[in-house]
N, C-alpha and C positions, 0 to 999 in steps of 0.2 A: 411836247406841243407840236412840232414839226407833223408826227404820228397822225393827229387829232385834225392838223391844217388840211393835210388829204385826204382824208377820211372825207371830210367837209367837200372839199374838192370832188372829189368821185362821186359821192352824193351828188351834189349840183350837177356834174358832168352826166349822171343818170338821168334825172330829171329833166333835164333842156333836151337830151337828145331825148326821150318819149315821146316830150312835146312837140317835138318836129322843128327845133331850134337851132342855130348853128353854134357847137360848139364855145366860141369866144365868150357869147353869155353866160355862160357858167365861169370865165376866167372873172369877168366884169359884175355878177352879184357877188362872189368871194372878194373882190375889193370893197364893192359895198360892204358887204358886211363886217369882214376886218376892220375898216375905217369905222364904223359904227360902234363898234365893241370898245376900240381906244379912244374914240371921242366920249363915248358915253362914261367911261372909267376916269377921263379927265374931267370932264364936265362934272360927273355925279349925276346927270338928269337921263332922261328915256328919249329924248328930244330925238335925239339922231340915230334910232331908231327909228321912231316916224318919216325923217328926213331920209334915210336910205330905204323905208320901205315904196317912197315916195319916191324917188330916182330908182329904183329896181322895176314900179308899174310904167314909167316913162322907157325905161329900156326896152321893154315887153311890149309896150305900144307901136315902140319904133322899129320892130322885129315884127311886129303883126302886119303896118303899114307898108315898111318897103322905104326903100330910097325915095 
């Protein structure tokens, strides 16, 4: 699993740096998403999936915007 969490990780880290992003976001959707996967497995439902895909466009806005 560990193997699989950085895998995920590097991936993210690829992608945000293309995008011209800092770094940190790719630490910050890998908790999204982690937290997604265990909520969704406690819950049973896709719900927080929506909701993390939904705080991951909010992250991206606030990385587009600026302080």
């Amino acid at each position: 699993m560990r193997h699989h969490k950085l895998a995920v990780r590097g991936y993210l880290d690829q992608l945000v740096k293309a995008a011209g992003y800092p770094a940190v976001l790719a630490d910050q959707l890998l908790i999204l998403a982690n937290g997604a996967m265990v909520t969704a497995a406690i819950n049973g439902t896709p719900e927080s999936a929506r909701h993390a895909r939904d705080a991951a466009e909010a992250l991206l806005t606030a990385q587009r915007e600026g302080p």
